[in-house]
N, C-alpha and C positions, 0 to 999 in steps of 0.2 A: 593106739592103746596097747596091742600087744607088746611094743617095742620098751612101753613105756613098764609093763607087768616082768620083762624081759629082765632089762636094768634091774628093776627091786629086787627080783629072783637071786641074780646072780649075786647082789652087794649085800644079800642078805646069806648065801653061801658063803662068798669069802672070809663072811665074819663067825661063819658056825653056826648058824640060826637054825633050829630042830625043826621038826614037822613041821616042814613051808607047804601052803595050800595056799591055792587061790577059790575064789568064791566070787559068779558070775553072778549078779544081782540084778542085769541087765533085764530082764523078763518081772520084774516087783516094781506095779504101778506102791510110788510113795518112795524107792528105797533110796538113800540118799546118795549114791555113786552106782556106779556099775559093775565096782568091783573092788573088794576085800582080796588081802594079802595079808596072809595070819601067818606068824613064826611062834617059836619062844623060844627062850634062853637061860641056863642055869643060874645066871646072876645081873644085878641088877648094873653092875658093869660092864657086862657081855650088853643086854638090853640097847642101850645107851651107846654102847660103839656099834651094833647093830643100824641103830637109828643115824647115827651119824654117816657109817657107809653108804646108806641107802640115800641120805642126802645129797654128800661127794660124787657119787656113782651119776645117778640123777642126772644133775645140775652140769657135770664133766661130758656125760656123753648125749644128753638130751637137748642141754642147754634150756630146761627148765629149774624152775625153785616152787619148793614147797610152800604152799598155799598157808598152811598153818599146821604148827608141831605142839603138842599136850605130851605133859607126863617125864619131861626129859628129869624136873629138878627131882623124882622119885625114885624113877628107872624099872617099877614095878611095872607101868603099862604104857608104852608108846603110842602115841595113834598119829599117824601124816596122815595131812590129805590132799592128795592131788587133783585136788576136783572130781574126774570120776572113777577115779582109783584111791583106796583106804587104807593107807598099810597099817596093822594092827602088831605091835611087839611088845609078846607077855613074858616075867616071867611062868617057868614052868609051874608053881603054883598056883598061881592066879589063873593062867589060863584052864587048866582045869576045873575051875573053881568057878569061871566065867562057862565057859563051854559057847562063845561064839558061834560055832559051825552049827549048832543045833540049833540054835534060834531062828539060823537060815537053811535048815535042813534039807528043805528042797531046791536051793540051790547048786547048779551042775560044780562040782569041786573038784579042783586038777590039785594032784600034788607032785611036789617038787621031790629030786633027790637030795640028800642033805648028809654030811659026814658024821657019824657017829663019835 
């Protein structure tokens, strides 16, 4: 799991992806993974080359494939899901707008560094 949080981390760096958090869900009888991987990005292009890295990334070093991909034909909201990992990629409107991490407030949240 970590190896696999690792990967998304990084391919989600490469490609610019802002305020990277993860969200440990693992402790929520009901929650549907174990764990959220929230970015966003200023355009709905960035969004979308995000989601694709994080596939490439994945699939290259894991030798895993995404279970199922929503939101690519938008690019406003990506969601993978890897069974029990979630990557969520907004853009920076929406996620604001959405406020994800609040909904799971009391879940333990790591955040990533991420280039300005």
């Amino acid at each position: 799991m970590e190896k696999l949080i690792e990967t998304i981390v990084g391919a989600i760096q490469d490609k610019k992806g802002k305020d990277i958090v993860s969200l440990d869900l693992s402790g929520f009888d009901g929650a549907i993974c174990s764990h959220f991987v929230v970015c966003n990005a200023d355009s709905t292009m960035q969004v979308v080359a995000i989601a694709d890295g994080v596939e490439e990334a994945v699939e290259e070093k894991l030798g895993e494939k995404v279970w199922r991909v929503e939101g690519k034909q938008t690019g406003l909201w990506v969601a993978m899901d890897y069974m029990d990992v979630v990557v969520h990629i907004f853009t920076t409107e929406l996620r604001s707008f959405y406020k994800l991490e609040e909904l799971w407030a009391d879940a333990p949240l790591k955040r990533y560094d991420y280039e300005e």
